[in-house]
KEBARO-733777 format. One record per residue: residue number from 1; x, y, z of N, C-alpha, C in turn. Coordinates in steps of 0.001 Angstrom, whole numbers, plus 500000, padded with zeros to 6 digits. Example, Ala and Ser with C-alpha at 12.3 -4.5 7.8 and 13.67 -1.06 7.14 Angstrom:
BEGIN
pos 1, n_X 513190, n_Y 494310, n_Z 507800, ca_X 512300, ca_Y 495500, ca_Z 507800, c_X 513200, c_Y 496700, c_Z 507800
pos 2, n_X 512850, n_Y 497750, n_Z 507080, ca_X 513670, ca_Y 498940, ca_Z 507140, c_X 512900, c_Y 500030, c_Z 507870
This chain:
BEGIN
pos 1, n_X 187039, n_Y 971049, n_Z 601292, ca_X 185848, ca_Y 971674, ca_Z 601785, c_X 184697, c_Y 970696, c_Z 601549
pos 2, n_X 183887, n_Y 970526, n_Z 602516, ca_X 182268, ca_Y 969750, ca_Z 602198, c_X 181570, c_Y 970705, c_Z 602147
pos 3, n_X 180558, n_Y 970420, n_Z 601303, ca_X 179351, ca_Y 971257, ca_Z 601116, c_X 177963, c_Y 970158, c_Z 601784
pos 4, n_X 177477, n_Y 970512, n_Z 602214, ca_X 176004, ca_Y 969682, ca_Z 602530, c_X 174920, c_Y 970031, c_Z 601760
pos 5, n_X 173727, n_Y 969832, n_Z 601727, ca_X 172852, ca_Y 970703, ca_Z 601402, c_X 172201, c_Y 970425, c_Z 600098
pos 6, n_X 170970, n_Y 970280, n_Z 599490, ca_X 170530, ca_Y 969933, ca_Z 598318, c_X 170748, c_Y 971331, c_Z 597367
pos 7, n_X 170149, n_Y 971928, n_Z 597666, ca_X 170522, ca_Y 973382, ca_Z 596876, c_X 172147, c_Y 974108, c_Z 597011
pos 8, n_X 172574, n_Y 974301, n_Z 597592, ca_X 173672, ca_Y 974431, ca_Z 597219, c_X 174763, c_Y 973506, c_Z 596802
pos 9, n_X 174640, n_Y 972035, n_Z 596780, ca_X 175242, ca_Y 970877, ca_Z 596201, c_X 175392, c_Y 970938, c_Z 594717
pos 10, n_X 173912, n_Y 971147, n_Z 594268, ca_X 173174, ca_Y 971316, ca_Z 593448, c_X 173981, c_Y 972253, c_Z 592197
pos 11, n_X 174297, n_Y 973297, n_Z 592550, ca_X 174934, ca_Y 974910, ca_Z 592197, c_X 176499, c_Y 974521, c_Z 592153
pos 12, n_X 177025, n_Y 973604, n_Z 593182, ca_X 178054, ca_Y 973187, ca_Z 593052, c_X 178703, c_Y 971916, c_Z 591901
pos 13, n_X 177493, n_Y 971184, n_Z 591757, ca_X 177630, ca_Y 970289, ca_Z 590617, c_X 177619, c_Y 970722, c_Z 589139
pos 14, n_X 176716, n_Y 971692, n_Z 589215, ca_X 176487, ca_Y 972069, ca_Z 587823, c_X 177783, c_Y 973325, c_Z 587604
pos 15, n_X 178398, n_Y 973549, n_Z 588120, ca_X 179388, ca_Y 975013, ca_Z 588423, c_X 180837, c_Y 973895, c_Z 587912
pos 16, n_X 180557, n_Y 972558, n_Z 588048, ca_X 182066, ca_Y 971681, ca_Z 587766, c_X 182944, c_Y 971819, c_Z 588957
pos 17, n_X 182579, n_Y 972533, n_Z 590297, ca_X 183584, ca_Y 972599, ca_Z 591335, c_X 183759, c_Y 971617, c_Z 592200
pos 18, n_X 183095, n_Y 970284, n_Z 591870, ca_X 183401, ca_Y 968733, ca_Z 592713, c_X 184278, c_Y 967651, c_Z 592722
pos 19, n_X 185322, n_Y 967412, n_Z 593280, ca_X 186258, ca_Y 966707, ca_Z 592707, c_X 185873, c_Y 965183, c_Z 593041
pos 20, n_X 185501, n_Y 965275, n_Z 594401, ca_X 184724, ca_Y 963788, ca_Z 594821, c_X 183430, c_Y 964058, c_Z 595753
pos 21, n_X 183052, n_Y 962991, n_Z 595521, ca_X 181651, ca_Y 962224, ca_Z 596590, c_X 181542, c_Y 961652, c_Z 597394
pos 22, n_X 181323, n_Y 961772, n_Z 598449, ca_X 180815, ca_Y 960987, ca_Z 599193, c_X 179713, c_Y 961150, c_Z 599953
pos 23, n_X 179142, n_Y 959703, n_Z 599767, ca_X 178057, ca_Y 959522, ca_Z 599669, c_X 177686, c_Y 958246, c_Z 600814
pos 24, n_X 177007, n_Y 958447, n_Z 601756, ca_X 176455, ca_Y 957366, ca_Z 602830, c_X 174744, c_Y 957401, c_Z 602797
pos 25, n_X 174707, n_Y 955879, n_Z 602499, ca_X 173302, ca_Y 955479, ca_Z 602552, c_X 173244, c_Y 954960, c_Z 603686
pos 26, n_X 171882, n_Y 954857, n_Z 604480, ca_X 171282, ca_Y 954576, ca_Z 605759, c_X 170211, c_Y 953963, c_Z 605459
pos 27, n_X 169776, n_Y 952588, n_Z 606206, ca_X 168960, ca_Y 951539, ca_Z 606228, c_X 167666, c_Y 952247, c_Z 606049
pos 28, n_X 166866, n_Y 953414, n_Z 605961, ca_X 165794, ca_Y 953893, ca_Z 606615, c_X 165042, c_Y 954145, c_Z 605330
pos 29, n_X 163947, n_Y 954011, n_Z 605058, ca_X 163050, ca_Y 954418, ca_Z 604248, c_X 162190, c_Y 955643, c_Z 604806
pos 30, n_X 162121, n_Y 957047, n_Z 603938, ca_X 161076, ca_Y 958249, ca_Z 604130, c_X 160373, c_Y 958132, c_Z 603015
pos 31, n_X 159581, n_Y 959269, n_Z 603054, ca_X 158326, ca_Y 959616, ca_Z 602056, c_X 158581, c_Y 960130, c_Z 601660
pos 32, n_X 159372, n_Y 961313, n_Z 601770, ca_X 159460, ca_Y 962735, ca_Z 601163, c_X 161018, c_Y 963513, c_Z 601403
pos 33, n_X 160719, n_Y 964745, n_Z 600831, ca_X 161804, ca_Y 965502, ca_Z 601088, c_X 162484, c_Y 965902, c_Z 599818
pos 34, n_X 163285, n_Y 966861, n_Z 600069, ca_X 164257, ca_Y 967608, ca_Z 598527, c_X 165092, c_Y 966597, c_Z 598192
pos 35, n_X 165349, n_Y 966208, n_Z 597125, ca_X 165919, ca_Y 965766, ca_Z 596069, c_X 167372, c_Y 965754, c_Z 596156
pos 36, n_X 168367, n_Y 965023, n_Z 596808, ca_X 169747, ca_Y 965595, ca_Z 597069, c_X 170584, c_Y 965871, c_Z 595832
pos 37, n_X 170239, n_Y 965173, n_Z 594502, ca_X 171006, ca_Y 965170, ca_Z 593216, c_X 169105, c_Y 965923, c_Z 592235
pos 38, n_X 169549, n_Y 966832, n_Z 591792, ca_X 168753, ca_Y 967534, ca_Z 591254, c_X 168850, c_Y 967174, c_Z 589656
pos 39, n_X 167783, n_Y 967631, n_Z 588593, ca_X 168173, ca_Y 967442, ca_Z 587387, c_X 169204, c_Y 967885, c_Z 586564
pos 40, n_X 169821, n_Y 967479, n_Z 585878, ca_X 171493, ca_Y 967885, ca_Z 585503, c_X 171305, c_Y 968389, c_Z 584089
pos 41, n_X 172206, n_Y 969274, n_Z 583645, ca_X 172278, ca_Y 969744, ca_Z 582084, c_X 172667, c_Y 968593, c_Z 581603
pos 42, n_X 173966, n_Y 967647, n_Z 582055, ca_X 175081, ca_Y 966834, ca_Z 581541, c_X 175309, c_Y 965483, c_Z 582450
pos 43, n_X 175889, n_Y 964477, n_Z 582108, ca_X 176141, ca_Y 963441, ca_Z 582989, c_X 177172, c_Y 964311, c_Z 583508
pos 44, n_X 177655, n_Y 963297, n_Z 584681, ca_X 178958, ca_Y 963491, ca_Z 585919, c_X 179416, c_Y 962372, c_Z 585703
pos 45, n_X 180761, n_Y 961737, n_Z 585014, ca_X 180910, ca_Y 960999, ca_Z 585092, c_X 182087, c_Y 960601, c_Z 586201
pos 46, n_X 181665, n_Y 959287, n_Z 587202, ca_X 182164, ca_Y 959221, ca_Z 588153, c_X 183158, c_Y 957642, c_Z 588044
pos 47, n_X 184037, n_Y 957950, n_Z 589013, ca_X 185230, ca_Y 956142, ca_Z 589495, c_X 184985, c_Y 956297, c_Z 590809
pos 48, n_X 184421, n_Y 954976, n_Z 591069, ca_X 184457, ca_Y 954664, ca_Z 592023, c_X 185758, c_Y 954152, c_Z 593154
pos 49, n_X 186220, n_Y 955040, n_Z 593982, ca_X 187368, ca_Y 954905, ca_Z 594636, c_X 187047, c_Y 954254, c_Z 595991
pos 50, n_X 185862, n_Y 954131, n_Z 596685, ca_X 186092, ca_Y 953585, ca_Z 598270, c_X 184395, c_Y 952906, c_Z 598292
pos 51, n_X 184052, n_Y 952007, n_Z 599062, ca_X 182974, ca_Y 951590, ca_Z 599474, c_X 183321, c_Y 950826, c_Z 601051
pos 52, n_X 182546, n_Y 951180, n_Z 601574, ca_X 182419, ca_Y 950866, ca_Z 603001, c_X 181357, c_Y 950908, c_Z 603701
pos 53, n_X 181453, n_Y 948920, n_Z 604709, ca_X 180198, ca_Y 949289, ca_Z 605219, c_X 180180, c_Y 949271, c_Z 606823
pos 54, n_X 179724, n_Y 949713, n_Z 607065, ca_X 179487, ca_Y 949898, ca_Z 608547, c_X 178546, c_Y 948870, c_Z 609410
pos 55, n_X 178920, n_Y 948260, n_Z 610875, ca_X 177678, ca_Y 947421, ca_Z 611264, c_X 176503, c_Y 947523, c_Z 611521
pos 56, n_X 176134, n_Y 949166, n_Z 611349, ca_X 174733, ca_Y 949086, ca_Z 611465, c_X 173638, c_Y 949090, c_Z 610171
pos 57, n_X 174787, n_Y 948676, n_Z 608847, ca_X 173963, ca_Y 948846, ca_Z 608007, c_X 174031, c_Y 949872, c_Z 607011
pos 58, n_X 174861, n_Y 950979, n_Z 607219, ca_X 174975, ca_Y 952052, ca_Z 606782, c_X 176529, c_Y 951880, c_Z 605758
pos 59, n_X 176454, n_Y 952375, n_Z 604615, ca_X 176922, ca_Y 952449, ca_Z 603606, c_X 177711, c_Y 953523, c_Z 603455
pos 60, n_X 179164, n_Y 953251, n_Z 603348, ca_X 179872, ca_Y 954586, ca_Z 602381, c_X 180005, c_Y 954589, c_Z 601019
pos 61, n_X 180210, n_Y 955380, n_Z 600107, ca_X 180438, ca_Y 955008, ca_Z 599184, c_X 181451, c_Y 956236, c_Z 598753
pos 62, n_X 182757, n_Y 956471, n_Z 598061, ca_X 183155, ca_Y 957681, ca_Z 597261, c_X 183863, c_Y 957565, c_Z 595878
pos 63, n_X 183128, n_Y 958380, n_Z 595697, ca_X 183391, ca_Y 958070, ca_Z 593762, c_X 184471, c_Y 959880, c_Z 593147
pos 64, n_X 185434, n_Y 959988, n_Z 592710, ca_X 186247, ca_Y 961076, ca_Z 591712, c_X 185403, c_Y 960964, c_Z 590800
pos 65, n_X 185455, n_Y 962257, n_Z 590683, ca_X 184953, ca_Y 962888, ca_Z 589377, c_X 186058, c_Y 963167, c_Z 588391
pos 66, n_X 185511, n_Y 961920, n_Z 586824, ca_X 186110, ca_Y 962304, ca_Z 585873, c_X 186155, c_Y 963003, c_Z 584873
pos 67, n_X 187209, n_Y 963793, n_Z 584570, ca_X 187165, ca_Y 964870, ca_Z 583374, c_X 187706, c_Y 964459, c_Z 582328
């Protein structure tokens, strides 16, 4: 299942129900906007399993979550 979403990501991280990440960065600089990783009780500690880049610049990245 993916979840999207800053607030419910959010509820999902802190709940321990994430097994992995992924995560794509995009060339673009904004100003603003919600916070996609919110403040945490605890670290997440993560392994990095995949990175990939794409030709326009755009970044994959997916990291397991270790327990």
């Amino acid at each position: 299942m993916d979840i999207a979403g800053a607030s419910l990501s959010a509820a999902a991280v802190r709940a321990e129900l994430i097994d992995e990440y992924a995560i794509v960065t995009h060339p673009v600089l904004v100003g603003g906007g919600t916070p996609f990783f919110t403040a945490l009780d605890n670290w997440v500690n993560l392994s990095l399993v995949e990175t990939r880049t794409f030709p326009d610049g755009v970044i994959l990245t997916r990291y397991e979550t270790r327990r």
